[in-house]
C-alpha positions in Angstrom: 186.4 56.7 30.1 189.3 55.5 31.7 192.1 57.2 30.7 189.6 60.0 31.9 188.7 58.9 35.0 192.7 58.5 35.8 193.9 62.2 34.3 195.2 64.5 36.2 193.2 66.8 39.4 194.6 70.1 37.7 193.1 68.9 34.5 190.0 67.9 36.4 189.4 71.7 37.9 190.7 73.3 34.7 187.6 71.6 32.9 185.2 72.7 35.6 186.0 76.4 35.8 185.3 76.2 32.0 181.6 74.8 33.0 180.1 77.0 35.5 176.2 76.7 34.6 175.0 73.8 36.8 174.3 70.9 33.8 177.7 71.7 32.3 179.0 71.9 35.8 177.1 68.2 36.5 178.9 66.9 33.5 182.9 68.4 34.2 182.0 66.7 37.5 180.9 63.5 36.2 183.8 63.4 33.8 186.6 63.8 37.0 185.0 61.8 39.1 182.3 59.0 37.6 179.1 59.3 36.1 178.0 58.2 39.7 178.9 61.2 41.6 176.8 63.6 39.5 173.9 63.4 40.8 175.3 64.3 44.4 177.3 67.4 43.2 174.6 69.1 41.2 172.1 69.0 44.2 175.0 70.4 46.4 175.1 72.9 43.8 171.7 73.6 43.7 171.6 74.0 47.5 174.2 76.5 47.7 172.5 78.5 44.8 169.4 78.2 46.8 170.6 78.8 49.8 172.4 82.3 48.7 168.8 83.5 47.1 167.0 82.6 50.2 169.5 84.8 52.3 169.3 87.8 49.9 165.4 87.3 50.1 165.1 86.6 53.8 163.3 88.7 56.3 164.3 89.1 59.6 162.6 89.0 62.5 165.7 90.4 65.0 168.8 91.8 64.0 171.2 89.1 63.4 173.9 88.1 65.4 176.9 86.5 64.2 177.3 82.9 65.6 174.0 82.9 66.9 171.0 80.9 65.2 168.0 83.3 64.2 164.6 82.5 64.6 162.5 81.1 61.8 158.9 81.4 62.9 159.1 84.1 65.5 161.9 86.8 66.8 164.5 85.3 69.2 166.1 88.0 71.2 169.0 87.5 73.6 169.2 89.2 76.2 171.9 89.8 79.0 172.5 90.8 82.4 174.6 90.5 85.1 174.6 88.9 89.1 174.7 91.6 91.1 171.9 93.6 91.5 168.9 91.8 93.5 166.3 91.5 93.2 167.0 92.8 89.6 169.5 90.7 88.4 171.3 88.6 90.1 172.6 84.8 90.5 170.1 81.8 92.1 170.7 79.4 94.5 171.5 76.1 94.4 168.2 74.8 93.7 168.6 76.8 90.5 172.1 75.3 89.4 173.4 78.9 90.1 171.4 80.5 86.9 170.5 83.1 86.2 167.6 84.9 88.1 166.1 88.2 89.1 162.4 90.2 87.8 164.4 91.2 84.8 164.8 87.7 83.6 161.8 86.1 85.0 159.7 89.0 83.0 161.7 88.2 79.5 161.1 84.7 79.7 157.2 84.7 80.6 156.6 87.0 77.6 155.4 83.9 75.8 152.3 84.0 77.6 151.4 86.7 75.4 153.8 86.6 72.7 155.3 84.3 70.0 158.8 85.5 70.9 161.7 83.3 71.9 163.7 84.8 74.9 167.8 83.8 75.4 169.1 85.0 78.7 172.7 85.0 78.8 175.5 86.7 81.8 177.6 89.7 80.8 179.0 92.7 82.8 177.5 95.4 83.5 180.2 97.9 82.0 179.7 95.8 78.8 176.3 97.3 78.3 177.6 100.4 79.6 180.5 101.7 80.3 180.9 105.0 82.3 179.9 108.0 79.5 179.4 105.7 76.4 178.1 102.5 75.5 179.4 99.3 76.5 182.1 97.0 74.2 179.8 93.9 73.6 176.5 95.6 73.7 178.3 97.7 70.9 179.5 94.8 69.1 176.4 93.1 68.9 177.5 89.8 71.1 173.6 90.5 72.3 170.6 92.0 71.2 169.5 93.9 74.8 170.7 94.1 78.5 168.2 94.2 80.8 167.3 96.2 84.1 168.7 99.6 83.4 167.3 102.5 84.3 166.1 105.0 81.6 168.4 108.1 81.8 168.7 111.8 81.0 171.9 112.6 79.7 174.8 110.4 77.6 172.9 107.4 77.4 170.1 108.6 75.3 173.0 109.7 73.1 173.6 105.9 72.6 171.3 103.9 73.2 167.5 103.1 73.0 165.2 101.6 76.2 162.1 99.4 75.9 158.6 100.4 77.4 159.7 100.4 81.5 158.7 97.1 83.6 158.8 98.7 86.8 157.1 102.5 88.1 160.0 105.2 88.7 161.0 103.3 91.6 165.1 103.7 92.0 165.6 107.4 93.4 169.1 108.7 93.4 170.6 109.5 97.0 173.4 111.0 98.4 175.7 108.5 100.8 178.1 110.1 103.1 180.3 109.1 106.3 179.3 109.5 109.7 181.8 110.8 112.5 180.5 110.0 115.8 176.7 109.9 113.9 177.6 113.2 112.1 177.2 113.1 108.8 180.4 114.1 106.6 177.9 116.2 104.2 175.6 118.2 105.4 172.1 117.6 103.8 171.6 121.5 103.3 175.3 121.1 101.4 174.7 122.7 98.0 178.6 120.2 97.3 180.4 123.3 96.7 183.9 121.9 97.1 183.2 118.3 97.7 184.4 115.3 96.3 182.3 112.8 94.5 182.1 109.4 93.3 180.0 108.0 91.0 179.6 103.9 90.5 180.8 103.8 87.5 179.2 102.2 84.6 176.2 102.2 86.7 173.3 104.8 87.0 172.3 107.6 88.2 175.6 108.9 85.6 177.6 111.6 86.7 176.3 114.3 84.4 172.5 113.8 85.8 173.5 115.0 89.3 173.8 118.9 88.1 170.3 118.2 86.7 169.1 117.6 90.2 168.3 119.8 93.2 168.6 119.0 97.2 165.5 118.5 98.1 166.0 119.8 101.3 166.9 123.1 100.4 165.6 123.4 96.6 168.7 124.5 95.4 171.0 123.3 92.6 174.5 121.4 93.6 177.1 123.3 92.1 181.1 124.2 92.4 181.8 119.6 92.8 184.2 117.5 91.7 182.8 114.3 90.3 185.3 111.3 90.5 185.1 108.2 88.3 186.9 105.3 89.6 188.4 103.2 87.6 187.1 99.3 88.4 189.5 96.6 87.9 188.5 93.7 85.6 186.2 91.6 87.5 185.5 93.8 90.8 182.3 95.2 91.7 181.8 99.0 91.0 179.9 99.8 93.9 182.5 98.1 95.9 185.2 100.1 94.1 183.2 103.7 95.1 182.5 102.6 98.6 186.2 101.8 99.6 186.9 105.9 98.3 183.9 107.0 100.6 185.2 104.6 103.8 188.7 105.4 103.3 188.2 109.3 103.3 189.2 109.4 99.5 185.8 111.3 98.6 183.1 113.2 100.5 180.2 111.3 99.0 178.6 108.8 96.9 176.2 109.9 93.9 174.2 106.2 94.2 171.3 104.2 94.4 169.1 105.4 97.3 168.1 102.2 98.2 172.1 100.7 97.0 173.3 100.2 100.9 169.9 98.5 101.5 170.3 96.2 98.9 173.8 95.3 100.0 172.8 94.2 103.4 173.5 90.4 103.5 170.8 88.8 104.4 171.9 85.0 103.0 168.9 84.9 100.6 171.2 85.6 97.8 174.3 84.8 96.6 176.2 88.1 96.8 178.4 89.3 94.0 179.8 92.4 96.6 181.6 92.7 99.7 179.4 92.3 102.3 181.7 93.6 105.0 182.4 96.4 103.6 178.7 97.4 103.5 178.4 96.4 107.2 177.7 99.8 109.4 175.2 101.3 107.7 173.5 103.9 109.8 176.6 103.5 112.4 179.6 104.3 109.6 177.9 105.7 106.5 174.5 106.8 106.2 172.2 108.8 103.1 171.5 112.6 103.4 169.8 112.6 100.3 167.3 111.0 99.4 164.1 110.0 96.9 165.6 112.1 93.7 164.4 111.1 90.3 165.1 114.4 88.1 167.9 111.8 86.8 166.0 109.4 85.0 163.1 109.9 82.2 161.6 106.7 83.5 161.6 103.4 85.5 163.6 99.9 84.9 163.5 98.5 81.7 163.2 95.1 80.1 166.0 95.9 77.7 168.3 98.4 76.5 169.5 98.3 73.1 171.9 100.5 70.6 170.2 103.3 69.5 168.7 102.0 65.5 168.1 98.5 66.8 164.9 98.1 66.4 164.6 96.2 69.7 161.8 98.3 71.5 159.7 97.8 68.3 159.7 94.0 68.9 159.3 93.9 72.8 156.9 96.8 73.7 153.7 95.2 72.8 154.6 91.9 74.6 155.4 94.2 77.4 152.2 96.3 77.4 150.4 93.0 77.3 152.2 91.4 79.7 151.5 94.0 82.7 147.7 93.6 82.3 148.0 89.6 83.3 147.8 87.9 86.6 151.4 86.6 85.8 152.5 90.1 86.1 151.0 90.8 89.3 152.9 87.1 90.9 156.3 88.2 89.6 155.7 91.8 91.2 154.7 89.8 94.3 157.5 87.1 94.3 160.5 89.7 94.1 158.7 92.2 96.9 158.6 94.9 94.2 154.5 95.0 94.3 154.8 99.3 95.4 156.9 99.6 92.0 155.0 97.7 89.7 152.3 99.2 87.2 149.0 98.3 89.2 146.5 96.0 86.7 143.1 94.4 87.7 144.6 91.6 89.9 146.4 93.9 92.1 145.4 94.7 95.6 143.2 98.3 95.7 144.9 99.6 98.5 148.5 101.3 97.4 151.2 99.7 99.4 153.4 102.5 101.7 156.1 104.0 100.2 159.7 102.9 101.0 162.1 104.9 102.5 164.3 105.4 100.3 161.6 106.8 98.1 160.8 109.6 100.4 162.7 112.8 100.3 164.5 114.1 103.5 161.8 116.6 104.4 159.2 114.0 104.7 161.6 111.5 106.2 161.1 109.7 110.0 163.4 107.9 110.1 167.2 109.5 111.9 170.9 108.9 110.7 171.2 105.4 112.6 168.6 104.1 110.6 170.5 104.7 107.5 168.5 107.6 106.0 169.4 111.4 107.7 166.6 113.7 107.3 166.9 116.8 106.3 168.5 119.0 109.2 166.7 121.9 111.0 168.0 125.1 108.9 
């Protein structure tokens, strides 16, 4: 044994490749290496054979993710989203070591009230979900399962992607945000665009095809004979920063945004913004919205996730979302982020229907004047 014991190692692995069924692999391994060690290799052996039918067998509860552990008892989804879109998604304050917050994120993670579901929320950019007219790289990729907080669209993104059951009412109209001169708006809000330049944010919604699919709503006419521009946003800027510097600097006519964007980008210090706030100073002196409260864009409201189209994701989520809305916990988050008007009402909500915001209401309806930061719609 040990003349055996001291051969060579090519004569040791040139035995074993001529024993690969596991006892006449235990013994090829006993010869090279002891009597002793035999034991240890077969059940490594064994593991690995085991191991490699359980994974051809196994059933998943998510689509995997490479890198990333998968749940055993119940789905664990990750989910991203990035810091700059309160009350949304956006970052916390000290208090919560700078994570991570926002309704999107607070709703994932108090699914397990009503679900056995494990919920990772994780910080990506937004042009990583999705990015301009297709879908974003990592959401692509797979580095995630879901982003979180986008608006179900018409147009391109249906083409891409699929959205979960909506967490939030149709409440983010599209508007129209032009210049003022002396409190004159740039764009007239009878303008049917003919000849006008305008920016989109890019990567962010309402897209630049779903503005032809709208009408003013001040004259009921379609917007026709524009040129939509696209800007290009640097690594690490912010989008809407990018497309307001074209509209201040006279590089575009208008901006196809968010009707309630400029609001939002008031700095008010209970946030930690992710945006320039001077350069959103002036609204209603320097820049103000001539149209307003238009949702032909979208097929629905904010969602907890979307996901590449096939995914499966909606399957896992909707139910835990269709439960969640009927619990009290709902009605609290709805509460805590001021969204209560855009939530789906359940039995611990108030019965009286709160007013509608401005930026919900259309120009012909509107009280408000151009200093306020929403025009109405001008006499005709």
């Amino acid at each position: 044994m040990a003349d055996i014991e001291s051969g060579s190692e090519s004569s040791c692995k040139q035995m074993t490749l001529y024993h690969m069924q596991p006892s006449l692999a235990c013994f090829s391994i006993s010869v090279c290496f002891g009597i002793s060690m035999c034991g240890t290799a077969a059940t490594v052996l064994w593991g690995l054979i085991g191991d490699a039918a359980l994974a051809s067998k196994r059933t998943w509860l998510e689509p995997p993710i490479p890198g990333m552990m998968p749940g055993r008892d119940r789905p664990k989804l990750i989910l991203a989203q990035d810091i700059n879109y309160p009350p949304y998604a956006y970052l916390g304050e000290a208090d919560t070591d700078f994570g991570l917050t926002g309704i999107g994120h607070d709703f994932a993670h108090e699914l397990t009230e009503v679900c056995d579901i494990d919920v990772v929320t994780v910080q990506t950019r937004w042009s990583d979900c999705w990015d301009g007219d297709q879908i974003g790289r990592s959401l692509s990729a797979g580095e995630y399962h879901a982003c979180m907080t986008f608006t179900h669209l018409r147009g391109a993104r249906k083409r891409f992607l699929e959205f979960s059951d909506p967490i939030l009412n149709l409440n983010k109209p599209a508007g129209l945000l032009t210049r003022l001169d002396n409190g004159v708006p740039v764009v007239n809000g009878l303008s049917d665009l003919a000849g006008k330049k305008i920016a989109e944010v890019t990567g962010w919604a309402p897209t630049p095809d779903t503005l032809a699919l709208s009408t003013n709503k001040c004259t009921g006419q379609p917007f026709e004979g524009y040129e939509i521009i696209s800007p290009v946003v640097p690594p690490g800027a912010n989008a809407n920063d990018v497309s307001m510097r074209l509209l201040l600097n006279g590089e575009v006519d208008a901006l196809w945004i968010y009707a309630d964007q400029a609001h939002l980008y008031q700095c008010t210090g209970d946030v930690s913004p992710d945006w320039n706030c001077s350069l959103w100073e002036g609204f209603g002196s320097k820049y103000a919205y001539v149209q307003t409260g238009m949702t032909t864009y979208a097929v629905g409201g904010t969602t907890l996730t979307m996901s590449k189209k096939g995914s499966g994701i909606p399957e896992i989520v909707n139910p835990c979302i269709q439960k969640f809305k009927e619990t009290q916990s709902y009605y609290k988050l709805c509460e805590k982020y001021g969204v209560v008007g855009s939530c789906f009402p359940n039995s611990y909500f108030p019965s009286e229907s709160p007013q509608p915001k401005v930026w919900e209401i259309t120009g012909v309806h509107l009280n408000t004047t151009c200093e306020d930061g929403y025009c109405p719609c001008p006499d005709v």
